[in-house]
N, C-alpha and C positions, 0 to 999 in steps of 0.2 A: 874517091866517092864513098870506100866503106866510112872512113873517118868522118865526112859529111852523116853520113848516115845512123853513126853510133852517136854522135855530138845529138842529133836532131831525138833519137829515141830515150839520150839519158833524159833532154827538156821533158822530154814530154812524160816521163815516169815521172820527174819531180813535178810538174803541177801535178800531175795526177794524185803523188802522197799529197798536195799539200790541201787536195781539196777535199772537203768532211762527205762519209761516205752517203752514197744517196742523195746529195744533194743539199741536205738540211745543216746548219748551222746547230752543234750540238757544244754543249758548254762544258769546259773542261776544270780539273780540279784545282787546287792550287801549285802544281807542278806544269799546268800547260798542256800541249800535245803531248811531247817527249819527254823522258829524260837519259844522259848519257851514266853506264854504269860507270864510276870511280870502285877506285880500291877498297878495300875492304866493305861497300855496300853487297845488302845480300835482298833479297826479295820484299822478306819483312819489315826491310827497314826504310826502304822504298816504299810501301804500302801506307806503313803507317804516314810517313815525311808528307806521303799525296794525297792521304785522307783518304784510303782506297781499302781493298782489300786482296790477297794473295790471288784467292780464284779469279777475282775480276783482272787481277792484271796477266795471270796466265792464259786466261779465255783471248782477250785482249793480242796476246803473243804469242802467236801457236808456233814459232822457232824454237819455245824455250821446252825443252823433252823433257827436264828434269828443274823444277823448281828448288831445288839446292845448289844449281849449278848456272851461276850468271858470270860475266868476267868482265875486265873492264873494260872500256870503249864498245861495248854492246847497249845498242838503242832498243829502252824500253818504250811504247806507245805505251799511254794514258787512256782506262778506258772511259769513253762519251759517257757524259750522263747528263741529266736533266735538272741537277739538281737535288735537293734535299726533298723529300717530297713535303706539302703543306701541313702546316701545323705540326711543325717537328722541331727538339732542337738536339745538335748536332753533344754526344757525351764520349768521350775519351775514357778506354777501359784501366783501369788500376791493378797493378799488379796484387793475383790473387780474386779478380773479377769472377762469379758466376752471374748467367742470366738470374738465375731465383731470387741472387742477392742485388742486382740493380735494378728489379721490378719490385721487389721490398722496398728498396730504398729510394725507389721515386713513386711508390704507390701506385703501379698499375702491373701488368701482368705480364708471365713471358710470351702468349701467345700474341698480344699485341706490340711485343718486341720485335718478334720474327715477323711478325705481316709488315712493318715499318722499316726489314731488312732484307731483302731481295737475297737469297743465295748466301745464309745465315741460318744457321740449325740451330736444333736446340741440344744434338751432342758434339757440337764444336767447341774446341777447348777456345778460350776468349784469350786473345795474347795483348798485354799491356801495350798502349796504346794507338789500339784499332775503334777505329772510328764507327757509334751507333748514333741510328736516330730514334730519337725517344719524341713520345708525344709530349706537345709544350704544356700542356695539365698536368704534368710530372712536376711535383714536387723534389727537392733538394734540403733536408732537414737537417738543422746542425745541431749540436747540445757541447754547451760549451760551461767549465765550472773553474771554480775557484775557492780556495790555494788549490793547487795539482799535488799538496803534501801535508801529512798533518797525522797527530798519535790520534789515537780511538776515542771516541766524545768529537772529534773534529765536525763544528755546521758545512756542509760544503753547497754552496751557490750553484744552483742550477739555473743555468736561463735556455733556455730552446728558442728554436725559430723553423718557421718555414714549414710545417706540421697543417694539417687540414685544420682552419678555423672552428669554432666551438665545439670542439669532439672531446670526449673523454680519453686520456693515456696514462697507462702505467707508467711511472717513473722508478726504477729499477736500481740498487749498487749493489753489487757483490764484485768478488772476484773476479780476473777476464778470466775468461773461458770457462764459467762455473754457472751455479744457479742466483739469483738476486738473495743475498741475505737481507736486504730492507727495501722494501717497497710501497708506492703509496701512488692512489689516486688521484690526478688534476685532471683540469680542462683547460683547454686552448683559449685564446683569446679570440678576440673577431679578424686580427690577423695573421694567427697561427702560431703566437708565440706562447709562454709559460715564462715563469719563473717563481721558485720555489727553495723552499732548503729539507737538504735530508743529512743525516749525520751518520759517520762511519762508529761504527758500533764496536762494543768492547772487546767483542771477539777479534777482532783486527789485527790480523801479526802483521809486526813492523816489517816491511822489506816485501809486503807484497803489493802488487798490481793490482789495483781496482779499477772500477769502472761505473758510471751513470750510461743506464738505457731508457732512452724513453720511447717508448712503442703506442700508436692504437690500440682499444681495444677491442675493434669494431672497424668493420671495413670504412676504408681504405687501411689494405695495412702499410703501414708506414712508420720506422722505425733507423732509429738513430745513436747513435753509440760516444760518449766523450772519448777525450785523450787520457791517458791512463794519469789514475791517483795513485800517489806513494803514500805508504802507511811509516811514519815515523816512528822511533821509540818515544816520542814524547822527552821528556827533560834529560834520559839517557844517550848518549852520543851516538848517534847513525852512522853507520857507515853508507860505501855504496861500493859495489867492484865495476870496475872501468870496464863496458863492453864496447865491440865492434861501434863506431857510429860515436860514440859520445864525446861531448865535450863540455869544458867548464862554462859557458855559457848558457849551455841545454841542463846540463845538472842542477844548474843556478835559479834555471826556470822551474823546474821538477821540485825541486826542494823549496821554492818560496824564499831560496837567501841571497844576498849578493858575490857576485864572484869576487868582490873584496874578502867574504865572510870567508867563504872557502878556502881562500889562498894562506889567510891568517891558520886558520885550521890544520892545513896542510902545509906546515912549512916546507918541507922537501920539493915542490915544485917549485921549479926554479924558472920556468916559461910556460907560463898559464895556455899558451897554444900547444902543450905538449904533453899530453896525457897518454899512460899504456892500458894496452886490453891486458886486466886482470890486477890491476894498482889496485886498491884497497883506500878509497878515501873518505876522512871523517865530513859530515854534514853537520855543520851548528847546527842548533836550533833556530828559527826565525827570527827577526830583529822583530819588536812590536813597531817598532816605526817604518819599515819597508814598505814600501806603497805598490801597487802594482795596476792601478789606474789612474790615469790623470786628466784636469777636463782643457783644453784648448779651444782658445775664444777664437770665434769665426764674427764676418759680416754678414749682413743679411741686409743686402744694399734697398733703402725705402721704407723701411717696415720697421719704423722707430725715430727716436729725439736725436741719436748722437749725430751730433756734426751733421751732414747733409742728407741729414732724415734716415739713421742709419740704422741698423738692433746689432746687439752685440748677444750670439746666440754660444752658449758652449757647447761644446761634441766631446764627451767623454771617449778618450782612447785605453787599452790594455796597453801597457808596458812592460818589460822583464825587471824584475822585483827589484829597488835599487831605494840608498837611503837618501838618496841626492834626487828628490820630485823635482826640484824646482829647475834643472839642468834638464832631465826626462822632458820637461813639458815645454820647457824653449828649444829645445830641439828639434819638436813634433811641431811648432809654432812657426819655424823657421821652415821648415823644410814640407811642411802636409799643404798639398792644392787641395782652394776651397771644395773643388768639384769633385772628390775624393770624400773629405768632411761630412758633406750632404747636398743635398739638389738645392741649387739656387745661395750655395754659401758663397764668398769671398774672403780670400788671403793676402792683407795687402801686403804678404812680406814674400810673397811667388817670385816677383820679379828682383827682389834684392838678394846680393849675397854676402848673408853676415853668418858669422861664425860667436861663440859661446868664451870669450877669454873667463870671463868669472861669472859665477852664479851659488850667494849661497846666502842664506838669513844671519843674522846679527840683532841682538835685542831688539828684535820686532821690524826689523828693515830690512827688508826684501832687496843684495846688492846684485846688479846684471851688467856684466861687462860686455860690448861685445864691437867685434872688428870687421870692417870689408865695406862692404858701399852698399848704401842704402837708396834703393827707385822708388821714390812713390811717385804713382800713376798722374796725379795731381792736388790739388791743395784740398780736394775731400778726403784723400788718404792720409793728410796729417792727423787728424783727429783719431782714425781708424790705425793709427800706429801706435798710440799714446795709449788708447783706448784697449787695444790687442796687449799689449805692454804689461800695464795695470793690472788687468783682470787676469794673465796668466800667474802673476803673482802671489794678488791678496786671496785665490784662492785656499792660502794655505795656512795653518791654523798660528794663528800667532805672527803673522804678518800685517801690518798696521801701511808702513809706509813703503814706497816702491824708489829705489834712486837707480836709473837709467844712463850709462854713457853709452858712444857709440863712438870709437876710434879717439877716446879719451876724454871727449867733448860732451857733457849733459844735455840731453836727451833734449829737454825744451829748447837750447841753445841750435841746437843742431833743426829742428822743427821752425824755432824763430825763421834762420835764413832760408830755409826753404819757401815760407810763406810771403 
């Protein structure tokens, strides 16, 4: 009878966990009701994983006396919520995060941070990635420039985005973490964007860290920071010492040169994967021919002549500084979905998988080798292959003709039996 009796009160605890309290269906986070502690998780890691936060999961678990102190096979409940509340979107904190500086940087304030965060102060230290919600009029500003390297007199390419529409902003370079030594005036576009050129001045020592700020100058503040410029010697030989984090690929981007250049430079590396913190290595100077954008022909199915009423639209992409464009931009060709590209583009090379055997110019001929099996979708896609083909080529200056195989077979030959 007791054993009847224990069997009967565990059922009836477990519906009981399993039913939401109160009666109401309450919506739980991306973790569920539960989750079971594993080994080496610790509270915050659990918070962040559930899109939650510490207090809420300790309110949540009043077993747990000490939030330092969780182990494993301990069931955490998930606390109910309702959701995000409206007109919010959902921002992951950066290590290094303040409130001041993510209501800067989405232009609205901290006291509308905490009203939109239940049980979120404003002297709580922010821990990398704890989940806020921000109102969706919150902008996200970027400023992005080009080369990221260059001796004193260098033009550097400013373009911004995502900035409040026709406003006035400072456009700021100096050193990080200093005052602007060159500054100047623009306005926004009708979509929030800029673009502009300012140039690093001759006061410029080589080996330092700069930076483009473009700030309002006028509420909403709103204010955004590049990735850091390297100041070159100009025609004398650069060095760089190898810190924590680097690599010849990232140096390669920093410096504007190819990590061919480099290697040649450095002959001592003998595995370009294998750099030490505090190596000493020399930086060419720039190739004049290093490219570092390339344009990638899309479809824009209807909205044109080619083949079955087609346009063939280009989308300029960034690439890491290389003197081989015409590999760069068959690669992004082969491998970029249109929907990616821009809204409403098509890629008819999505569904194929071809790989790059050769790719490189010859007195004005543009040669593309390439191998694997090619789908097109159907016989409108022929046109749009020849067509994507073509145009990734003669984009480039001294390229007249295009000659195409594809698993050794030319290109129309291979299209002929298709159709």
């Amino acid at each position: 009878m007791r054993r009847m009796l224990s069997i009967a009160l565990a059922v009836l605890l477990v519906g009981a966990m399993a039913l939401p309290l109160g009666g109401r269906a309450l919506a739980q986070g991306p973790c569920g009701e539960a989750v079971t502690v594993a080994a080496g998780d610790t509270l915050s890691a659990i918070a962040r994983r559930c899109q939650t936060t510490i207090a809420a999961l300790v309110e949540a678990n009043p077993q747990i006396e000490d939030p330092d102190l969780i182990f494993p096979g301990m069931e955490i409940r998930m606390p109910a919520t309702g959701g995000p509340p409206a007109d919010t979107q959902t921002y992951s904190v950066r290590p290094g995060d303040t409130l001041e500086a993510i209501a800067e940087r989405f232009g609205t304030s901290v006291d509308r941070i905490l009203a939109l965060n239940p049980g979120l102060s404003a002297s709580d230290d922010l821990e990398a990635g704890r989940m806020l919600n921000l109102p969706t009029a919150a902008v996200d500003p970027q400023v992005n420039v080009t080369p990221m390297s260059g001796p004193p007199g260098t033009a550097i390419d400013v373009q911004a985005d995502a900035f409040p529409a026709n406003l006035t902003v400072t456009v700021g370079l100096g050193r990080a973490e200093s005052q602007f030594t060159v500054s100047q005036e623009e306005t926004t576009d009708g979509a929030g964007a800029l673009s502009t050129t300012i140039t690093l001045p001759d006061s410029a020592t080589p080996g330092d860290p700069w930076v483009v700020v473009v700030q309002t100058t006028d509420l909403p503040r709103v204010r955004a920071m590049s990735e850091t410029i390297t100041v070159t010697a100009g025609e004398e030989a650069a060095t760089h010492t190898v810190a924590s984090g680097d690599t010849l690929s990232g140096l390669a981007r920093r410096y504007g040169v190819t990590i061919a250049a480099l290697l040649e430079a450095n002959l001592e590396i003998e595995n370009p994967n294998l750099i030490r913190v505090g190596q000493v290595l020399r930086i060419p100077a720039p190739a004049e021919e290093v490219v570092t954008t390339v344009q990638v022909p899309m479809i824009r199915i209807g909205a044109g002549d080619l083949g079955c009423d087609d346009l063939l639209v280009n989308v300029e992409r960034a690439i890491p500084p290389t003197d081989q464009p015409l590999r760069a931009a068959l690669n992004l060709l082969l491998t970029l979905p249109g929907d990616e590209a821009g809204e409403g583009l098509y890629n008819v090379f999505e569904a194929s998988d071809l790989e790059i055997e050769e790719a490189r110019v010859a007195e004005g001929r543009a040669i593309i080798g390439l191998t694997g099996t090619l789908s097109p979708g159907g016989v409108c896609d022929l046109p749009r292959i020849e067509a994507q083909l073509r145009e990734v080529a003669l984009q480039f200056e001294g390229v007249d003709e295009v000659e195409v195989t594809i698993n050794g077979e030319p290109l129309e030959e291979v299209l002929s039996e298709r159709g």
